[in-house]
C-alpha positions in Angstrom: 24.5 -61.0 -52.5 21.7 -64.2 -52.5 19.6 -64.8 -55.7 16.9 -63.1 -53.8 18.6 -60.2 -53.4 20.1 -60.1 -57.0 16.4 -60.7 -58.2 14.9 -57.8 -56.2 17.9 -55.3 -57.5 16.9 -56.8 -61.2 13.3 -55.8 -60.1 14.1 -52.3 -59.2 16.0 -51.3 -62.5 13.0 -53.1 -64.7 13.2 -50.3 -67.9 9.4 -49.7 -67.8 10.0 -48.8 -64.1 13.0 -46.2 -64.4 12.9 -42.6 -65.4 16.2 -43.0 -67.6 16.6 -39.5 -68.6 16.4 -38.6 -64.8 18.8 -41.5 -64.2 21.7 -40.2 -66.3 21.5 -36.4 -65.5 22.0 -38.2 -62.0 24.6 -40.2 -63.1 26.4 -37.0 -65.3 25.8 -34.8 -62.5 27.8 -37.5 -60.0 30.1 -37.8 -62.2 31.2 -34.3 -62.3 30.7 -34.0 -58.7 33.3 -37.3 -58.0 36.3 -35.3 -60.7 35.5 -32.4 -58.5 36.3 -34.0 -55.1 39.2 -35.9 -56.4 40.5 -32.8 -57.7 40.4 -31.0 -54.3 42.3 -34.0 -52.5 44.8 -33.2 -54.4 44.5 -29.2 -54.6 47.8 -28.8 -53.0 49.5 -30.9 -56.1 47.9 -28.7 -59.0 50.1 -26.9 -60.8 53.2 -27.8 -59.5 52.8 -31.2 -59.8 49.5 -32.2 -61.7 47.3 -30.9 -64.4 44.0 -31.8 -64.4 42.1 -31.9 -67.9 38.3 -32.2 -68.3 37.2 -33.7 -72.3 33.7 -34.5 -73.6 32.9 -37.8 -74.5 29.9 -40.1 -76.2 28.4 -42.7 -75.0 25.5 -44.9 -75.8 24.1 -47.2 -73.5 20.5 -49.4 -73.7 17.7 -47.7 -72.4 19.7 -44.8 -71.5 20.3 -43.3 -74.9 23.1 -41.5 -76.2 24.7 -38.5 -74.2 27.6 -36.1 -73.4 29.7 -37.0 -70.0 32.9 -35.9 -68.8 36.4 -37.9 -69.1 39.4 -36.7 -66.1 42.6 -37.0 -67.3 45.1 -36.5 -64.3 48.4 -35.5 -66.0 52.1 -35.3 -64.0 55.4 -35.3 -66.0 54.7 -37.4 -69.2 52.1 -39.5 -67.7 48.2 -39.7 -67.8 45.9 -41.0 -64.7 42.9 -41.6 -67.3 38.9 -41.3 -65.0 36.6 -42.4 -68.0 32.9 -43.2 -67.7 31.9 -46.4 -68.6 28.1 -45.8 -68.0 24.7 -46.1 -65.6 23.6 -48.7 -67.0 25.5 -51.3 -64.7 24.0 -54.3 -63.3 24.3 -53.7 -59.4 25.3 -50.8 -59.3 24.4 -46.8 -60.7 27.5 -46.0 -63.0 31.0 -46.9 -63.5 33.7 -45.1 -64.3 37.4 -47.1 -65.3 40.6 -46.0 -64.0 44.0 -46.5 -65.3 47.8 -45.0 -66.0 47.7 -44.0 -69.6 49.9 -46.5 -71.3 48.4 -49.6 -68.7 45.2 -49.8 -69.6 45.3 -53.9 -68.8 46.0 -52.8 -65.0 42.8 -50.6 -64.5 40.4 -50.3 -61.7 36.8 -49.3 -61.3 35.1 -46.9 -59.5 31.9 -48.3 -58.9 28.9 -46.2 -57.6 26.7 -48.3 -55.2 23.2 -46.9 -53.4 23.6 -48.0 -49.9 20.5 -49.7 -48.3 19.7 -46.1 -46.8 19.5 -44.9 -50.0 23.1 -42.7 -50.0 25.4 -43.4 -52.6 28.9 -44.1 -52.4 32.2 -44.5 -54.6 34.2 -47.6 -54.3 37.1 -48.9 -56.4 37.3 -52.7 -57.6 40.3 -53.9 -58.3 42.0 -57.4 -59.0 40.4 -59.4 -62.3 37.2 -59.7 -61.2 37.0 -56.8 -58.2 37.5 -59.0 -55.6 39.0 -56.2 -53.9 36.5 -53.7 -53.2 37.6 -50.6 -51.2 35.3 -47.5 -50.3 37.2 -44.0 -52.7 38.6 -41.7 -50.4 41.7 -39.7 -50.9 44.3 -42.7 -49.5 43.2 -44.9 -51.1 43.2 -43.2 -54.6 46.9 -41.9 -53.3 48.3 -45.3 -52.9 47.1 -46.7 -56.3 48.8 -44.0 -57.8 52.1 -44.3 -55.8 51.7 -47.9 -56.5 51.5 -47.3 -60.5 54.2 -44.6 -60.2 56.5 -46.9 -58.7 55.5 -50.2 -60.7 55.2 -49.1 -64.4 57.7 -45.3 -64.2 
């Protein structure tokens, strides 16, 4: 992304210009709406194999406020898959929620919502120290970060 480009996304999130309350029932609503899809990938799992836990939490972000937002905990055997909302706030970008196995917190990803240029938005996970790696959410790739934890840090 050029310095024009950065600029002009600056421009677009200028406080006085931004309905914020509108912003984060957005951003609580897509929230909710992301656990629920991840939570139908693996429909077939529930129960048997996975647990999947919804808990309240606070934040408090500039501009924002303080509100109530959802945290996914993904449980199988003794282990966690923690989904917990960072925020809307995010420079770049309209919310970010961190991902890790419970116990690994050092080894998390993000899940990064992005508006596309056609005004959609879409999920993508950032991985590596600085998200160099940037891959669009979809079921596989969730899948393999999982199989690749399970098999790393079990």
């Amino acid at each position: 992304m050029s310095l024009r480009e950065k600029l002009q996304k600056l421009k677009e999130n200028r406080t006085d210009e931004t309905d914020w309350e509108a912003r984060k029932n957005e951003w609580i609503g897509s929230a909710d709406e992301l656990y629920a899809e991840i939570r139908s990938w693996f429909a077939d799992l529930e129960g048997e194999y996975l647990t999947f836990s919804l808990h309240k939490k606070t934040v408090e972000e500039e501009s924002v406020g303080t509100y109530q937002i959802s945290r996914l905990e993904i449980m199988f055997d003794d282990h966690a898959i923690i989904l917990d909302p960072v925020g809307t706030n995010i420079v770049s970008a309209y919310g970010r929620i961190d991902f890790w196995l419970r116990g690994h917190k050092a080894d998390k990803c993000m899940i990064v919502r992005f508006r596309e240029d056609d005004g959609r938005y879409q999920w993508e996970i950032l991985r590596g120290g600085n998200g160099k790696k940037r891959m669009k959410l979809d079921k596989d790739v969730l899948e393999n970060i999982m199989e690749e934890w399970i098999d790393e840090k079990i």
